[in-house]
N, C-alpha and C positions, 0 to 999 in steps of 0.2 A: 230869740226863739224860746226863752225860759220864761218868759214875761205870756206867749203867747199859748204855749200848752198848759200853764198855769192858772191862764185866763178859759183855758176851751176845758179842760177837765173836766168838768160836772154836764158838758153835753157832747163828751168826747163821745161816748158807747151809742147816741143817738145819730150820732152825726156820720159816723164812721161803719160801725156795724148793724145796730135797726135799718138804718133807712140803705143799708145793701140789699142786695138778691136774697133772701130768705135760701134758699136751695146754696146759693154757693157760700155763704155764712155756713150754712149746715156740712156743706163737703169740707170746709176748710178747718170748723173744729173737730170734725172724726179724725180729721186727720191729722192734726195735732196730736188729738187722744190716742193715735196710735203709734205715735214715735215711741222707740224702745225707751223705754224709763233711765234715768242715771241720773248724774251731778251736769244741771243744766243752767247755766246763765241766759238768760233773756235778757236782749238788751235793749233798751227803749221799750219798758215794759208798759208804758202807762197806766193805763188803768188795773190792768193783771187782767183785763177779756181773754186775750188768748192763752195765756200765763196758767190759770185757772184747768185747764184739760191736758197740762202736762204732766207725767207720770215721775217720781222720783225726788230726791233732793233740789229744790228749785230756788237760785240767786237772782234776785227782781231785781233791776237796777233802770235807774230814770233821772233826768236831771230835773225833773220836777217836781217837788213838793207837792204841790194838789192831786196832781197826779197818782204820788204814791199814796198819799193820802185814802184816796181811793182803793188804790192795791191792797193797801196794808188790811182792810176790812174783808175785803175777798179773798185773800193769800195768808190765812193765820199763823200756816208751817210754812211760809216760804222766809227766806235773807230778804229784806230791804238794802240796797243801795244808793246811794244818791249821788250822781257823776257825771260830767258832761265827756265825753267821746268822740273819735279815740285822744288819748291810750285808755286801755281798760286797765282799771286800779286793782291789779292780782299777778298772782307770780306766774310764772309758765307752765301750762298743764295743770290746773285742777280740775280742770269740768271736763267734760264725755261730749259734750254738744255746748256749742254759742248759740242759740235762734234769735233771731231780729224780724219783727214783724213789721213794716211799713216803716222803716225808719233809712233804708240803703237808697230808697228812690230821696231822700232829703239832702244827701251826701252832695254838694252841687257841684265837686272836680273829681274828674277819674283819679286823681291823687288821692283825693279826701276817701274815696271808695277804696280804693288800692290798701292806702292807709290803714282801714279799719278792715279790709280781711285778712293784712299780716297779724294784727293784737287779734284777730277774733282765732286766728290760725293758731298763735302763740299760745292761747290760754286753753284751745281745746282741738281736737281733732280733726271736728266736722261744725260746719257753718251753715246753718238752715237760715234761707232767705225768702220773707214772704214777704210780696208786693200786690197791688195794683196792676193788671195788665192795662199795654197800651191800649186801643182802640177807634178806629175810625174818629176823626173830629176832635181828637186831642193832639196835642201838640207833645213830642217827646218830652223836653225840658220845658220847663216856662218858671216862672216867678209867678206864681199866684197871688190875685187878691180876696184874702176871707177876711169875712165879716161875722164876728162872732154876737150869739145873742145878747150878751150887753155892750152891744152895739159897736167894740172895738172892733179896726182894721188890719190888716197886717197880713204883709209881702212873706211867703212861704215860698222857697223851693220846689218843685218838684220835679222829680225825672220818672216817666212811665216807660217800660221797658217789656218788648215782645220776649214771649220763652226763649226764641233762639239767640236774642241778643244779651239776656242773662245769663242763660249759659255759655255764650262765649265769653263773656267779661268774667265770670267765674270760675268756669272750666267747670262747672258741676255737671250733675244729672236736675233734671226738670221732674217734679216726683209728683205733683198735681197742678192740673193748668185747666182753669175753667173761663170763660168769657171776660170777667173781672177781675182775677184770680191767679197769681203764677208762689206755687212754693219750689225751692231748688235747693238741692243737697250739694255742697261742695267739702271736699274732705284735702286733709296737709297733704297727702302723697302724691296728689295731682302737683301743678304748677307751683306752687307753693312750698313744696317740700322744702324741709328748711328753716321754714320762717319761724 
């Protein structure tokens, strides 16, 4: 996988966010911009696109070099870290908020998901999870094949997942949910507690 975000990096923001919905791109960084500010790890930050409208002390972290590469030029006050996940490389409780944008639909066993909300649990309070929603003519999980512009292939994960079945895998709140679009708030004191 570190081989192939490595490779997609410099047409990552094209691929993923331009060539989205213009309108739910737009809903989905207001709303970012509006999270209460504090000490936030972003995890699978890539590029830093949505990284960039968050308010406070901001820890970027990404297992890929070009990637952050990227960030590092967009994010001049944010922490770079470079780490593959889980476990998250920090002690218990230093950040206010974990967010993950498009990176929980990759996780390809509910273990490997499980897994990564106890460290996302352990190191902060509340876990903001942005996805891709399912939709008519997708397959929930599949193994995708992309084809990047310099011409390399490569089998990708992915799990699309409707709001209600995020928040039950989660136990959160569903806090924006637009056609393309599911962001979800999950906090320690739900299921979790403990962790």
């Amino acid at each position: 996988m570190r081989e192939y975000y490595d490779r997609r990096a410099p047409e990552y923001d094209a691929s993923a966010y331009e060539a989205a919905d213009a309108a739910e791109v737009a809903s989905l960084t207001a709303w970012v911009a509006g999270l209460a500010p504090g000490r936030v790890l972003d995890v699978a930050c890539g590029t830093g696109y949505l990284t960039r409208f968050m308010r406070g002390e901001i820890v970027a972290l990404d297992q890929s070099r070009a990637m952050l590469a990227i960030a590092r030029e967009r994010l001049p006050g944010a922490e770079l870290v470079r780490a593959d996940v889980p476990p998250l490389p920090f002690e218990d409780h230093p950040f206010d908020r974990v967010f993950t944008g498009h990176f929980y639909g990759h996780l390809a066993s509910v273990s490997d998901r499980e897994r990564f909300v106890a460290e996302a649990l352990r190191v902060a309070p509340e876990l903001v999870v942005v996805e891709q929603a399912w939709r008519p003519g997708l397959p929930h999980e599949t193994w995708e094949r992309r084809e990047l512009l310099d011409g390399s292939r490569h089998e990708v994960f992915k799990r699309y997942f409707r709001a209600d079945e995020l928040r039950e895998e989660l136990h959160g709140e569903v806090a924006l949910e637009t056609p393309g679009v599911i962001a979800l708030v999950a906090r320690r004191s739900g299921r979790f507690r403990g962790m």
